[in-house]
mmCIF file of the N, C-alpha and C atoms, coordinates in Angstrom:
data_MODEL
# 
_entry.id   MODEL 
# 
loop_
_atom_site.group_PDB 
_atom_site.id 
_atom_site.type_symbol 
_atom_site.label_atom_id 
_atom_site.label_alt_id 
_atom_site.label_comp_id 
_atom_site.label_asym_id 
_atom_site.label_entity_id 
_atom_site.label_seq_id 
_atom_site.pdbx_PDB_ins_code 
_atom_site.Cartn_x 
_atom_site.Cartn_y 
_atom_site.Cartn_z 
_atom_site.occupancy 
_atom_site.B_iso_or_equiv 
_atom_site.pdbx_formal_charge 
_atom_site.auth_seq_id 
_atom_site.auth_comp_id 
_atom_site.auth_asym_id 
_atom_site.auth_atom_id 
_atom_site.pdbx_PDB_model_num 
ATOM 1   N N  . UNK A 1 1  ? 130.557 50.968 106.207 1.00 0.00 ? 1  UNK A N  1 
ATOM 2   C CA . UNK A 1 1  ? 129.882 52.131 106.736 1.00 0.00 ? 1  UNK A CA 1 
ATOM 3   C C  . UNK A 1 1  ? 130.173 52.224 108.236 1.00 0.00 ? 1  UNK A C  1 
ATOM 4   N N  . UNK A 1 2  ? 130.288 53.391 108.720 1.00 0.00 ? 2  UNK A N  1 
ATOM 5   C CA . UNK A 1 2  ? 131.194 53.478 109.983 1.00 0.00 ? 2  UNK A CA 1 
ATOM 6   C C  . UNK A 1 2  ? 129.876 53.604 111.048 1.00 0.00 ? 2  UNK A C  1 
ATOM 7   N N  . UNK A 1 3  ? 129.811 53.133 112.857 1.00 0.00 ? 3  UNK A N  1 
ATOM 8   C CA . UNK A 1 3  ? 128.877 53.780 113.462 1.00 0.00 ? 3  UNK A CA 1 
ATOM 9   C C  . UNK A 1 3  ? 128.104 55.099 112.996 1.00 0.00 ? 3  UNK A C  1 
ATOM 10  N N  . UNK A 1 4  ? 128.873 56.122 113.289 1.00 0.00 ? 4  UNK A N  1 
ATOM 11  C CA . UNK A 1 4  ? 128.290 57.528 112.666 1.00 0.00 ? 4  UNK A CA 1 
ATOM 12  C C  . UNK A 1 4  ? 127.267 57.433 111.472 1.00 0.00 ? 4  UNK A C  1 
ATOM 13  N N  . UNK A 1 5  ? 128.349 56.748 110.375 1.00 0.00 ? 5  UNK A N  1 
ATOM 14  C CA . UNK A 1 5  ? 127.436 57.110 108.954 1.00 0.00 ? 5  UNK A CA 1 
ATOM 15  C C  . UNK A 1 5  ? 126.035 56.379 109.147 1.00 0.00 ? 5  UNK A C  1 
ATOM 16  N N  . UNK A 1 6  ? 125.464 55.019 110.199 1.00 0.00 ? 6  UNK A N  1 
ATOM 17  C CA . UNK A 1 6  ? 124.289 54.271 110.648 1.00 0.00 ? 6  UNK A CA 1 
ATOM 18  C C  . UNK A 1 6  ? 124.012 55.313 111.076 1.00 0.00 ? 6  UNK A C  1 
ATOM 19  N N  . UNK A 1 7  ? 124.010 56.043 112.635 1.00 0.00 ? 7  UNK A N  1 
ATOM 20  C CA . UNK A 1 7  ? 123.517 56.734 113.452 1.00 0.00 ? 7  UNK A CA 1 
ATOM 21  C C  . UNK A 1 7  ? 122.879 57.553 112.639 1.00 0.00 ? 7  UNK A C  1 
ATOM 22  N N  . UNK A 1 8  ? 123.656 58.214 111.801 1.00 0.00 ? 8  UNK A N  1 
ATOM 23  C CA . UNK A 1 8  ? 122.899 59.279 110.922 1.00 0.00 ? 8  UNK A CA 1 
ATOM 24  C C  . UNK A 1 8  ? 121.623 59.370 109.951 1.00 0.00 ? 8  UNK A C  1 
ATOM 25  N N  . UNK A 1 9  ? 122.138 58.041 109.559 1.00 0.00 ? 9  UNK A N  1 
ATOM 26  C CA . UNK A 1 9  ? 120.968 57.534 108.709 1.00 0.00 ? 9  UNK A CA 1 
ATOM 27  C C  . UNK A 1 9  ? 120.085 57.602 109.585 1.00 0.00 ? 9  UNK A C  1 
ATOM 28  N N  . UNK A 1 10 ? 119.832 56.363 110.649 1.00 0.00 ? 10 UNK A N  1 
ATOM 29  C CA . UNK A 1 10 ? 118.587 56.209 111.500 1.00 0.00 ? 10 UNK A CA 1 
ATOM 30  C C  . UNK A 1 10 ? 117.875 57.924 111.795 1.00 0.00 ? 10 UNK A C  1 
ATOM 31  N N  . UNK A 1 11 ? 118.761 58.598 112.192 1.00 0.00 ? 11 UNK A N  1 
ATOM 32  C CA . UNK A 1 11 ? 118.528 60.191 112.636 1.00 0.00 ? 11 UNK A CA 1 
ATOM 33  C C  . UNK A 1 11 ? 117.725 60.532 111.612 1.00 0.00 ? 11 UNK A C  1 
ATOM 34  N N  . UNK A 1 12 ? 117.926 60.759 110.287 1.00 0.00 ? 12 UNK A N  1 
ATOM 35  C CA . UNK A 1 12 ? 117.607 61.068 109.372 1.00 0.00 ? 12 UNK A CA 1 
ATOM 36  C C  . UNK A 1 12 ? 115.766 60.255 109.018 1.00 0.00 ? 12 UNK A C  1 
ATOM 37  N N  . UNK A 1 13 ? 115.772 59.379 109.052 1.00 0.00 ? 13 UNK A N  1 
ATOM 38  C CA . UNK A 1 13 ? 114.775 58.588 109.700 1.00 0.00 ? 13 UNK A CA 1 
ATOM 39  C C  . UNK A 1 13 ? 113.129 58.862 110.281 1.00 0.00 ? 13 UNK A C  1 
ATOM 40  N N  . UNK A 1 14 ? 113.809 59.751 111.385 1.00 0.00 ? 14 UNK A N  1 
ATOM 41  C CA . UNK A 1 14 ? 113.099 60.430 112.453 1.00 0.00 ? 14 UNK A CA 1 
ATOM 42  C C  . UNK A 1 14 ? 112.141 61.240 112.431 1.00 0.00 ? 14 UNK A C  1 
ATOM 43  N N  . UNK A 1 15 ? 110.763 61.952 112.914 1.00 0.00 ? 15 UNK A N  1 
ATOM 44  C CA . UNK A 1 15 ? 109.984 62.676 112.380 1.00 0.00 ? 15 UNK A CA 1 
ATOM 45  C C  . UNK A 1 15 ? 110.982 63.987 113.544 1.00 0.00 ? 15 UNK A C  1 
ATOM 46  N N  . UNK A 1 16 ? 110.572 65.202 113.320 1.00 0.00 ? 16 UNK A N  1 
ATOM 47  C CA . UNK A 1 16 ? 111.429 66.277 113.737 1.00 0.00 ? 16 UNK A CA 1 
ATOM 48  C C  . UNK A 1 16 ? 111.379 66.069 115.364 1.00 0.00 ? 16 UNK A C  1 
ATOM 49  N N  . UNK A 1 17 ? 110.013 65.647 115.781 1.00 0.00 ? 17 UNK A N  1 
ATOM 50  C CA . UNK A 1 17 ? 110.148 65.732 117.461 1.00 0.00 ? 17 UNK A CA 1 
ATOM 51  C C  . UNK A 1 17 ? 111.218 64.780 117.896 1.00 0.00 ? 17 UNK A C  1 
ATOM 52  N N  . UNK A 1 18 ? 110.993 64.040 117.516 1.00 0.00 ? 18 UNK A N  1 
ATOM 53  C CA . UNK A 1 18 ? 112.330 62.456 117.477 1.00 0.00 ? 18 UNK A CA 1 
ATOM 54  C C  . UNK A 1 18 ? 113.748 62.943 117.523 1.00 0.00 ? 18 UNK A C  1 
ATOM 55  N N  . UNK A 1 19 ? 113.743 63.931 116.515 1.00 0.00 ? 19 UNK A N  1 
ATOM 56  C CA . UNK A 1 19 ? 115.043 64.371 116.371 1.00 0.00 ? 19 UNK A CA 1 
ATOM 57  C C  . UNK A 1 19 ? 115.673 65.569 117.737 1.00 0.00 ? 19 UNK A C  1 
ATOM 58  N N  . UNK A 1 20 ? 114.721 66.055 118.013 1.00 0.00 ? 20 UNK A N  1 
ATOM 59  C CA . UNK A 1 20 ? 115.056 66.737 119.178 1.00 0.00 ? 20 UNK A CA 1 
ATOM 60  C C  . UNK A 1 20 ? 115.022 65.971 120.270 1.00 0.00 ? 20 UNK A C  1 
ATOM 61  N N  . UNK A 1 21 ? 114.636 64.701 120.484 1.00 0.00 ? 21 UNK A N  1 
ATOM 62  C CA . UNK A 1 21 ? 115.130 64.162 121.308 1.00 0.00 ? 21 UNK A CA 1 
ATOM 63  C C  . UNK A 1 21 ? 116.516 63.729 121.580 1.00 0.00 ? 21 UNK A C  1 
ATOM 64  N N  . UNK A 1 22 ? 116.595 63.367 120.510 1.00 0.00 ? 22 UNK A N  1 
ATOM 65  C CA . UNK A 1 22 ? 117.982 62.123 120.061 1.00 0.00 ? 22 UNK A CA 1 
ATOM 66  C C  . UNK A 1 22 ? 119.200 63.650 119.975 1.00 0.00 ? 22 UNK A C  1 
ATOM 67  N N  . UNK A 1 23 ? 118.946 64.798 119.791 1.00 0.00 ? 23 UNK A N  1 
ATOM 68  C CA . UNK A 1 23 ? 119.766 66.249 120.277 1.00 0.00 ? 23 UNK A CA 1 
ATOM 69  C C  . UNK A 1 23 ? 119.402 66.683 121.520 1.00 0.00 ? 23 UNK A C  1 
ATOM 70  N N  . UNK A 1 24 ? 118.817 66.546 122.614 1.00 0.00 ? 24 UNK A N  1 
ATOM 71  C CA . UNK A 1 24 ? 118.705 66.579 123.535 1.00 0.00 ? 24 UNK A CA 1 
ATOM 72  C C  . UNK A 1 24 ? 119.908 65.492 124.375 1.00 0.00 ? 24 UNK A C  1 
ATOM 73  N N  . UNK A 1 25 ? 119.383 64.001 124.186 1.00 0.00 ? 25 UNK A N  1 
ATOM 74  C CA . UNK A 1 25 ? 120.375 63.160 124.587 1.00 0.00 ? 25 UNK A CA 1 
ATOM 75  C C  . UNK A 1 25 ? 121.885 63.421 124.336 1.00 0.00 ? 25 UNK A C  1 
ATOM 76  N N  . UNK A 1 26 ? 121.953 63.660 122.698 1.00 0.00 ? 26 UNK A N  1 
ATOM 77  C CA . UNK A 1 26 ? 123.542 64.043 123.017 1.00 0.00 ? 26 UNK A CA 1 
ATOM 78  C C  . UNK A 1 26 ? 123.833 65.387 123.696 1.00 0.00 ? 26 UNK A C  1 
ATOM 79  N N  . UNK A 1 27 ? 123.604 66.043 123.656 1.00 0.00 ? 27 UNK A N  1 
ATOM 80  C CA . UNK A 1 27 ? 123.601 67.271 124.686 1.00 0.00 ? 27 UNK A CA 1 
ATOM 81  C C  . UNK A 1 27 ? 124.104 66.608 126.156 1.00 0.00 ? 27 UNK A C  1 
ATOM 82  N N  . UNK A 1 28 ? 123.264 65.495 126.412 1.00 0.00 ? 28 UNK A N  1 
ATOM 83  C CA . UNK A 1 28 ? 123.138 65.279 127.570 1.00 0.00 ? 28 UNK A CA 1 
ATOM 84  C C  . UNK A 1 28 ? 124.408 64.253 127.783 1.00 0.00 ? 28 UNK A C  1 
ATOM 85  N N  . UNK A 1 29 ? 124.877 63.585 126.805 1.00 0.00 ? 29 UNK A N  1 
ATOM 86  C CA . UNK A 1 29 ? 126.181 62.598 126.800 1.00 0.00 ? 29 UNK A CA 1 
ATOM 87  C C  . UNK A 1 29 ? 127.390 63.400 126.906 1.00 0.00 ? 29 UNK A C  1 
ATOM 88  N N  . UNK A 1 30 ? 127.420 64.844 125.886 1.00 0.00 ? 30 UNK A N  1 
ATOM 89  C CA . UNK A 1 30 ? 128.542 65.098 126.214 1.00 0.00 ? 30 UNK A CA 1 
ATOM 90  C C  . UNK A 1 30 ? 128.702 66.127 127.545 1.00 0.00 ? 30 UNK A C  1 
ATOM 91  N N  . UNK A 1 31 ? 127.629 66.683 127.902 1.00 0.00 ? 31 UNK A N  1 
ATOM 92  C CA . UNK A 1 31 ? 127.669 67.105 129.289 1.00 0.00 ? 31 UNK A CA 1 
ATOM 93  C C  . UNK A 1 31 ? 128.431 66.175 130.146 1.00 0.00 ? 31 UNK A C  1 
ATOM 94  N N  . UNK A 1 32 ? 127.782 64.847 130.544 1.00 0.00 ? 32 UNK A N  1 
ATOM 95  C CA . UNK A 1 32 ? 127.949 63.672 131.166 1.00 0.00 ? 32 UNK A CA 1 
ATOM 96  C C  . UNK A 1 32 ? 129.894 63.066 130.725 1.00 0.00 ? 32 UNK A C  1 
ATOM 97  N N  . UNK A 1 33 ? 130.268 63.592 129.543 1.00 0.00 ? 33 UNK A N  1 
ATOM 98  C CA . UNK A 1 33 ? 131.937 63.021 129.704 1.00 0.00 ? 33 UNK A CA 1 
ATOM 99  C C  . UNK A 1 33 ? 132.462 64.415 129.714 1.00 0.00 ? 33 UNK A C  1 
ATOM 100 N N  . UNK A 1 34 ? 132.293 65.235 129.588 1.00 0.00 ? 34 UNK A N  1 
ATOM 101 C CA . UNK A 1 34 ? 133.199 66.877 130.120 1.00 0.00 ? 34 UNK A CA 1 
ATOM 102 C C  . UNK A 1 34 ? 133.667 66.794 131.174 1.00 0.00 ? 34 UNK A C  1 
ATOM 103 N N  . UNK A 1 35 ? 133.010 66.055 132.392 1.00 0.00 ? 35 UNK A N  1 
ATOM 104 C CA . UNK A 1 35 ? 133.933 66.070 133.308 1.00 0.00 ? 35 UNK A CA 1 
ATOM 105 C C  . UNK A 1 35 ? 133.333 67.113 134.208 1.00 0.00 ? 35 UNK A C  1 
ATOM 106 N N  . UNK A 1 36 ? 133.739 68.374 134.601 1.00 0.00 ? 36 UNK A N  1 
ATOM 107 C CA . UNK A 1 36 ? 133.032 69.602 135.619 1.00 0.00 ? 36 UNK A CA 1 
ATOM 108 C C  . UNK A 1 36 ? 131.858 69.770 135.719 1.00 0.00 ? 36 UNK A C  1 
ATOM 109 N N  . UNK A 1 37 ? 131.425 69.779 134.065 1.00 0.00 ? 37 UNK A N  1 
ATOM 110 C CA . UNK A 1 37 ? 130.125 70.246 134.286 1.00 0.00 ? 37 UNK A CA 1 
ATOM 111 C C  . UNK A 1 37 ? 128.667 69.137 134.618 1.00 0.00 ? 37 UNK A C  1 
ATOM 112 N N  . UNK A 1 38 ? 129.595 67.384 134.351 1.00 0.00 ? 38 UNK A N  1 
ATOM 113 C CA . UNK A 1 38 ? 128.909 66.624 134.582 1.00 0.00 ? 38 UNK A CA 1 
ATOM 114 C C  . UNK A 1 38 ? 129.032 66.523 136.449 1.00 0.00 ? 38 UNK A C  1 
ATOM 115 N N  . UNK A 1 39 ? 130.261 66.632 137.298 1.00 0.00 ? 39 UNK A N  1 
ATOM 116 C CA . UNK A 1 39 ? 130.087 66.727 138.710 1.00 0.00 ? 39 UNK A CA 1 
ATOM 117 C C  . UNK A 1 39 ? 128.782 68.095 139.146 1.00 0.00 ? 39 UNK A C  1 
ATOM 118 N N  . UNK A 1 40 ? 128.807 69.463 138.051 1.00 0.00 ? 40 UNK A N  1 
ATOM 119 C CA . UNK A 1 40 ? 127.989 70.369 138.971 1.00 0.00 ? 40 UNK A CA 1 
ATOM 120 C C  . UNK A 1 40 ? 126.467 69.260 138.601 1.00 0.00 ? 40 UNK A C  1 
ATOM 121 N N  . UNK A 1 41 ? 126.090 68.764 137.558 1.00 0.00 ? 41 UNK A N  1 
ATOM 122 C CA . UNK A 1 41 ? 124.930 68.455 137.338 1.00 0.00 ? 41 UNK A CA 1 
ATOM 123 C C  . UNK A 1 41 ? 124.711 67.443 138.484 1.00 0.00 ? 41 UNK A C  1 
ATOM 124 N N  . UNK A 1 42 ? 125.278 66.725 138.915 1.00 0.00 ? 42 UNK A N  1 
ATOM 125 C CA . UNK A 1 42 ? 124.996 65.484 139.992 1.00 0.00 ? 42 UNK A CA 1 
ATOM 126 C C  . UNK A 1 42 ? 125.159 66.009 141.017 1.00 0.00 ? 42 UNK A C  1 
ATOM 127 N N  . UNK A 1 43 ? 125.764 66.950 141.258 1.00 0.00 ? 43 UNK A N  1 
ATOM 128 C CA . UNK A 1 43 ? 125.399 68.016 143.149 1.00 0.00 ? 43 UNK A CA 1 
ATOM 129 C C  . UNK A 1 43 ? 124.413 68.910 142.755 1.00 0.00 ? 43 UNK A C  1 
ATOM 130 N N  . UNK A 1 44 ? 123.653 69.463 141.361 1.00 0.00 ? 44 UNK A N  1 
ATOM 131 C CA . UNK A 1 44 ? 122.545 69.943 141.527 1.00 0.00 ? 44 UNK A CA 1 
ATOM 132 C C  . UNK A 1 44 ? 121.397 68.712 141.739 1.00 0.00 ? 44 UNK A C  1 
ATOM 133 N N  . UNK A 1 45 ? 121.348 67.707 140.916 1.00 0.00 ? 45 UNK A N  1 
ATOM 134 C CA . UNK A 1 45 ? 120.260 66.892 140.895 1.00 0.00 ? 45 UNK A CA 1 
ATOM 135 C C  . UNK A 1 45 ? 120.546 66.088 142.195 1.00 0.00 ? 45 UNK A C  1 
ATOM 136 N N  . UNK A 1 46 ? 121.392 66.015 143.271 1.00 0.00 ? 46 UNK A N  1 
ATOM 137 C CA . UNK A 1 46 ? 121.451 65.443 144.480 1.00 0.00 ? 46 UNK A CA 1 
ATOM 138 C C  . UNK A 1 46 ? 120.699 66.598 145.400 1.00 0.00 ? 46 UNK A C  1 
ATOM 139 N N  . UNK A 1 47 ? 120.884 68.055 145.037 1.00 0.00 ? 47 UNK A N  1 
ATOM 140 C CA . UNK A 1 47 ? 120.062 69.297 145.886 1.00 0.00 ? 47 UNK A CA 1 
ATOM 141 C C  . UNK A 1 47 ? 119.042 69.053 145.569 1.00 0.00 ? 47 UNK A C  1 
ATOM 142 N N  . UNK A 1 48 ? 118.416 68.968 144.244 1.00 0.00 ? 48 UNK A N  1 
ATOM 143 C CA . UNK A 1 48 ? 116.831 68.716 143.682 1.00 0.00 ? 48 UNK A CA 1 
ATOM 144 C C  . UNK A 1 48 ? 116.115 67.769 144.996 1.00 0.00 ? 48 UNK A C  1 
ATOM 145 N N  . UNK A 1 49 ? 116.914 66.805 145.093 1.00 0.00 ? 49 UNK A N  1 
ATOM 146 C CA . UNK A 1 49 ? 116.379 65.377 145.263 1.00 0.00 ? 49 UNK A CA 1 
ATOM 147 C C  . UNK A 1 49 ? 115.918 65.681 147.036 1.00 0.00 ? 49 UNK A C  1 
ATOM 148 N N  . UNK A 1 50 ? 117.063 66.350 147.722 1.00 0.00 ? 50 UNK A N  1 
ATOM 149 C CA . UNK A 1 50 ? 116.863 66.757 148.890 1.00 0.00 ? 50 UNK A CA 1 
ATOM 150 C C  . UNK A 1 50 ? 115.622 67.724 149.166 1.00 0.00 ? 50 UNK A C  1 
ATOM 151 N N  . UNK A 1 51 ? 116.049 69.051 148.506 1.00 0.00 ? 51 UNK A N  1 
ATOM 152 C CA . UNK A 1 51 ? 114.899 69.680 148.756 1.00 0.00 ? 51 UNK A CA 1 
ATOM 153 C C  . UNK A 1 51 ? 113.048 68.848 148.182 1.00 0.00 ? 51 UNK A C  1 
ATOM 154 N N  . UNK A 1 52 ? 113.029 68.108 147.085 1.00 0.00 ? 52 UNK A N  1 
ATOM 155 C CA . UNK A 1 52 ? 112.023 67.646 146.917 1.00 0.00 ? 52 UNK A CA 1 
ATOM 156 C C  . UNK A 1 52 ? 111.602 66.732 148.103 1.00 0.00 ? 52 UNK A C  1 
ATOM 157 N N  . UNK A 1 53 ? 112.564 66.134 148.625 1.00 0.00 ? 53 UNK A N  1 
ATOM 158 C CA . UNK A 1 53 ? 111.909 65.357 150.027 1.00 0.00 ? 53 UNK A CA 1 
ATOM 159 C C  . UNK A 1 53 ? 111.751 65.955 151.093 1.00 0.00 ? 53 UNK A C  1 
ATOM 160 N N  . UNK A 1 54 ? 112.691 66.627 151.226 1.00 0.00 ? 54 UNK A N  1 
ATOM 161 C CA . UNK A 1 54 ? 112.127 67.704 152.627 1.00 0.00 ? 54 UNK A CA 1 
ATOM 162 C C  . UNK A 1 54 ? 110.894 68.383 152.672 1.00 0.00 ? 54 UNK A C  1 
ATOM 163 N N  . UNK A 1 55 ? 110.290 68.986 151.097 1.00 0.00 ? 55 UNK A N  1 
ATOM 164 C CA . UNK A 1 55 ? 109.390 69.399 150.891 1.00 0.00 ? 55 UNK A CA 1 
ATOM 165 C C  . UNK A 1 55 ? 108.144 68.499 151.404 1.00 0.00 ? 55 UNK A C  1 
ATOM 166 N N  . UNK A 1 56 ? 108.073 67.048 150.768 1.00 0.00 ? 56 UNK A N  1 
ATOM 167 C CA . UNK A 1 56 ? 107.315 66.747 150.442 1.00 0.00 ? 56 UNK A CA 1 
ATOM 168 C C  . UNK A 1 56 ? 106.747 66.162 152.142 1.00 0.00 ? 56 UNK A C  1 
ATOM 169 N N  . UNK A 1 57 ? 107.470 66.024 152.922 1.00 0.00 ? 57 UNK A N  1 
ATOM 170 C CA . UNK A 1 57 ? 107.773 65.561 154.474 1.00 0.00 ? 57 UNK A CA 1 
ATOM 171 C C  . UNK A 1 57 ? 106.843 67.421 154.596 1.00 0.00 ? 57 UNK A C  1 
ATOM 172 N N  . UNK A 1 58 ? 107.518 68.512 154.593 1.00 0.00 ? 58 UNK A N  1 
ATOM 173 C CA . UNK A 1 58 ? 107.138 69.630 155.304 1.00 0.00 ? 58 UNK A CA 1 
ATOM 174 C C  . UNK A 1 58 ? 105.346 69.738 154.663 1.00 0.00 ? 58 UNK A C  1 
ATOM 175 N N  . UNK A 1 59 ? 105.206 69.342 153.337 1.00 0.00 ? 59 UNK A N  1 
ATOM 176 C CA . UNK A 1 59 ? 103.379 69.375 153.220 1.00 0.00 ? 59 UNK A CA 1 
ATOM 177 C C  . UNK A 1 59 ? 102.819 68.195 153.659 1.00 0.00 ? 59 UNK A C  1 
ATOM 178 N N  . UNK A 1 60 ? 103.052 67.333 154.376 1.00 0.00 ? 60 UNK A N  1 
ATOM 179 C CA . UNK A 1 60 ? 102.560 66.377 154.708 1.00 0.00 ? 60 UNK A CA 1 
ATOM 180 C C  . UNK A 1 60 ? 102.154 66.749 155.736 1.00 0.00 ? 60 UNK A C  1 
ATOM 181 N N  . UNK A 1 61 ? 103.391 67.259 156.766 1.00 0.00 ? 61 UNK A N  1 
ATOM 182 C CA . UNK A 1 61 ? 102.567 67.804 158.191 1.00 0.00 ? 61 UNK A CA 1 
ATOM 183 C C  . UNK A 1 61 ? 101.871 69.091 157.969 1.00 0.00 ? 61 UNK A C  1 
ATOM 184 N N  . UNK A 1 62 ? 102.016 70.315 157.040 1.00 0.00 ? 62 UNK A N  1 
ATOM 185 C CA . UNK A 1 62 ? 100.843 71.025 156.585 1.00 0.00 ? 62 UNK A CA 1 
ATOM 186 C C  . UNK A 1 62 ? 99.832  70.565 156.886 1.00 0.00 ? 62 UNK A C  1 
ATOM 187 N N  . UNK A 1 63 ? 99.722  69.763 155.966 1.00 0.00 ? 63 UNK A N  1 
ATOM 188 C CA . UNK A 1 63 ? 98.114  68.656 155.644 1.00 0.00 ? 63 UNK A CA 1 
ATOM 189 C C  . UNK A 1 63 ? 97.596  68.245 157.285 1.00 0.00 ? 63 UNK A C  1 
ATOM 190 N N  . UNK A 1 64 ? 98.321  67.507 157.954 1.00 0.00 ? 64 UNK A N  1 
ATOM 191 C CA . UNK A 1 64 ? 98.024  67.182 158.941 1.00 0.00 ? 64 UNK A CA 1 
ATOM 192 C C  . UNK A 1 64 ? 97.402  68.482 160.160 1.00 0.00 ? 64 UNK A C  1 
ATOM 193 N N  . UNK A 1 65 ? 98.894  69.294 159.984 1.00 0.00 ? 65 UNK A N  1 
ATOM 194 C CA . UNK A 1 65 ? 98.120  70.497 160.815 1.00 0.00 ? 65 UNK A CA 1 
ATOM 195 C C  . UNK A 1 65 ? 96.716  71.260 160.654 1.00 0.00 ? 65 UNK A C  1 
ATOM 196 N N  . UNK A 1 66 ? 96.605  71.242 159.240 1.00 0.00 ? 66 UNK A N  1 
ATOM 197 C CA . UNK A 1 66 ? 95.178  71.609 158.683 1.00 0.00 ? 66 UNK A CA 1 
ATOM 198 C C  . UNK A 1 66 ? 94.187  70.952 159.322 1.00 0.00 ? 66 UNK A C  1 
ATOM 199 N N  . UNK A 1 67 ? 94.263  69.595 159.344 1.00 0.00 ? 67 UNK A N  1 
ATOM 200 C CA . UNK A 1 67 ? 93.298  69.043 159.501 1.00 0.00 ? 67 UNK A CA 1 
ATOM 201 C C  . UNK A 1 67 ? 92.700  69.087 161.166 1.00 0.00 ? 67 UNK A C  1 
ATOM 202 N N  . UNK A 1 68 ? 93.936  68.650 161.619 1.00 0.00 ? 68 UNK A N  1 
ATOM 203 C CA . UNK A 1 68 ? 93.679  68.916 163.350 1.00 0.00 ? 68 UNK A CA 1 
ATOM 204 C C  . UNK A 1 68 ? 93.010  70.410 163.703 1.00 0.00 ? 68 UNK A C  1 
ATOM 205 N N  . UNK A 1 69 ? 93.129  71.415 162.813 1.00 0.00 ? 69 UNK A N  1 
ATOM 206 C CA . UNK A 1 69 ? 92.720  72.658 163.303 1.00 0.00 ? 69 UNK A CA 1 
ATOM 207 C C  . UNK A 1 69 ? 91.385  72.989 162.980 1.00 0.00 ? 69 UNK A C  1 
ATOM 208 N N  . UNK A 1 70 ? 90.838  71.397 161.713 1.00 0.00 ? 70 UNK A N  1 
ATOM 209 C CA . UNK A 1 70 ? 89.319  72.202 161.290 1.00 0.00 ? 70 UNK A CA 1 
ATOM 210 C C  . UNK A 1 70 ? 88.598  70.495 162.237 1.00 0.00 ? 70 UNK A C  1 
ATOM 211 N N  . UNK A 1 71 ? 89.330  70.105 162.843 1.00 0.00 ? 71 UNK A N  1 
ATOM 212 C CA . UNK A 1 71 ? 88.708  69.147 163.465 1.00 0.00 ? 71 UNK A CA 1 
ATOM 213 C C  . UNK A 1 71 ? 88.429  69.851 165.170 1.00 0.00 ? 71 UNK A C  1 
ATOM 214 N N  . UNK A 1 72 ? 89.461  71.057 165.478 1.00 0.00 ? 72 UNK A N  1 
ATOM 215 C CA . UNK A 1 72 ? 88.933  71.740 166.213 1.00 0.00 ? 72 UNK A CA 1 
ATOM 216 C C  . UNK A 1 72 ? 90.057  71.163 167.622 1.00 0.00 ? 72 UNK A C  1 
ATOM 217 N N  . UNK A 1 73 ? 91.183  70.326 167.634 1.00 0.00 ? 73 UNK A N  1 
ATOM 218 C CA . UNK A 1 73 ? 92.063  69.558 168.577 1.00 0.00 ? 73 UNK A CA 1 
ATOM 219 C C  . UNK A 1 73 ? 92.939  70.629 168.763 1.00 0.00 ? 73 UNK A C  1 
ATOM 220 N N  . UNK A 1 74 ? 93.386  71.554 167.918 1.00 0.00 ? 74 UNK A N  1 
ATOM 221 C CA . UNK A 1 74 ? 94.231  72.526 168.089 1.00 0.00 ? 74 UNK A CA 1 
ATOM 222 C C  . UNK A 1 74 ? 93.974  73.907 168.098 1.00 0.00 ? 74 UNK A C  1 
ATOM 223 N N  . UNK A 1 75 ? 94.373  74.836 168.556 1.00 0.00 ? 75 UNK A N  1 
ATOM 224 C CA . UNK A 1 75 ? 94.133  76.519 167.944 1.00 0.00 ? 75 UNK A CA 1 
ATOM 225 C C  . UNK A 1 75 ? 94.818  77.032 166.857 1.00 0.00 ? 75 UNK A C  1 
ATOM 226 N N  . UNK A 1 76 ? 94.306  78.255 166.289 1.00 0.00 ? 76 UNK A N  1 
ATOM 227 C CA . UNK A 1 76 ? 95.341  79.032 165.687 1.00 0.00 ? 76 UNK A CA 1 
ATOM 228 C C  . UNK A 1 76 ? 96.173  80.077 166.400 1.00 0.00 ? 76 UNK A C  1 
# 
């Protein structure tokens, strides 16, 4: 019995949410060996990663500015 004909079985196995996982992942494998479309995914999820930190740096001093202004140290 070859890899595949196992894989399948186990698949088969699966309750349906399971199975959309395990089709999700390959989705996600052969994205990942195509080649182009696996480089755009790693310069989008490297933009994700940036803007999520810049963000998270720009509400931090939000927060801070808030606070100094109801503590009354600063104006509006």
């Amino acid at each position: 019995m070859s890899i595949q004909d196992q894989t399948i079985g186990k698949i088969r196995q699966l309750p349906e949410a399971l199975v959309q996982e395990v089709s999700d992942f390959i989705d996600f494998l052969l994205m990942k060996h195509s080649g182009k479309n696996w480089e755009l995914w790693l310069q989008f999820s490297e933009s994700l990663e940036i803007v999520e930190s810049d963000f998270s740096e720009y509400l931090s001093n939000l927060e801070d500015y808030e606070e100094r202004l109801a503590r009354g140290e600063i104006q509006w």
